[in-house]
Steps between C-alpha positions, in 0.01 A plus 500: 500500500840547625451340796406168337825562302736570809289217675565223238887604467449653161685837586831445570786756575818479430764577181331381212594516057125525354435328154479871384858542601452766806588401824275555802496440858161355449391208285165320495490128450139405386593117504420604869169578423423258188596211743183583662248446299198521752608881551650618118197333385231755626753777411577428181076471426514828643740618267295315221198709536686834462527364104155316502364774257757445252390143438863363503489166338848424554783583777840495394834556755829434460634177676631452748325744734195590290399128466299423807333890491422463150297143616324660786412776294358317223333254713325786656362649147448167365763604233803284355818514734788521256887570586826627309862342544850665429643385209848632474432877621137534387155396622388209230136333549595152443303140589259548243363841664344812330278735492222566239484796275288781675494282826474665773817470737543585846919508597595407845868508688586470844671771547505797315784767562606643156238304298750351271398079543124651442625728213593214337235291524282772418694550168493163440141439511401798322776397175308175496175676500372457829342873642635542821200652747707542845796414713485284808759505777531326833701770611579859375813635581535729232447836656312641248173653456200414322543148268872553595751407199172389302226612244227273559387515865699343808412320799714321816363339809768752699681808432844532621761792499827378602843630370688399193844624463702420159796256579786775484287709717378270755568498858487168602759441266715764634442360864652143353162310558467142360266576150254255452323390146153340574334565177511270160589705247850406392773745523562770209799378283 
């Protein structure tokens, strides 16, 4: 799997400021993937049947980068494909999207390094009474064991360990490298 990453230019290297705040030398651009749907498509109906059992009727990420993973995903379990936007700070579902009480949700993300975009999704769905049955992830870069920083069970297309380093402790910083700020999520105020 991480050669189809590395071969599409997904994997990049570099100095970068995740959405979760860290930096890393590392950061994975999935728009390099999702671009391509002839290849994410099979992968992501791979990822789909992981959750089959769970009979997920909908699949909710957060936009930007959970949009197209959430659709593939759905497609694949003949489910609804259903997306979250920022409004303010907080994940909001908005255009007239839902999900049913009791239904049950699969959550998807891009990425996942601390959890927190899919955290909030997953809180959202459940406080408007959806039951959350898994976690879906392009890529894992958490670290951590198990269903990582979840408790319903996890899944990603590729594991991935690189470091994370707190800003004040970083050393690309220290080294005066140019940080760069690919992700969406707006900067903490």
């Amino acid at each position: 799997m991480l050669d189809e990453f590395l071969r599409l230019g997904a994997v990049q290297k570099g100095h970068f400021r995740l959405s979760s705040g860290l930096h890393s030398d590392t950061y994975v651009q999935c728009a390099r993937l999702l671009e391509r749907p002839e290849v994410a498509g099979p992968l992501l109906a791979g990822l789909a049947e992981r959750f089959r059992p769970a009979g997920v009727r909908a699949v909710v990420g957060p936009a930007v980068g959970g949009i197209l993973p959430a659709y593939e995903l759905a497609r694949a379990l003949a489910a609804r494909a259903v997306y979250m936007e920022r409004e303010g700070t907080t994940l909001a579902f908005r255009r007239g999207f839902a999900v049913a009480p009791d239904e049950p949700v699969l959550v998807c993300e891009d990425v996942v390094t601390t959890g927190g975009s899919a955290q909030e999704v997953v809180a959202a769905v459940r406080a408007a009474g959806g039951r959350v049955v898994g976690v879906a992830a392009l890529v894992d870069r958490s670290g951590a064991a198990g269903n990582g920083p979840f408790d319903v069970p996890f899944h990603a297309l590729l594991q991935l360990a690189p470091p994370v380093w707190q800003p004040a402790e970083c050393p690309r910083c220290r080294e005066g490298l140019p940080l760069v700020k690919p992700g969406t999520r707006p900067e903490p105020k």
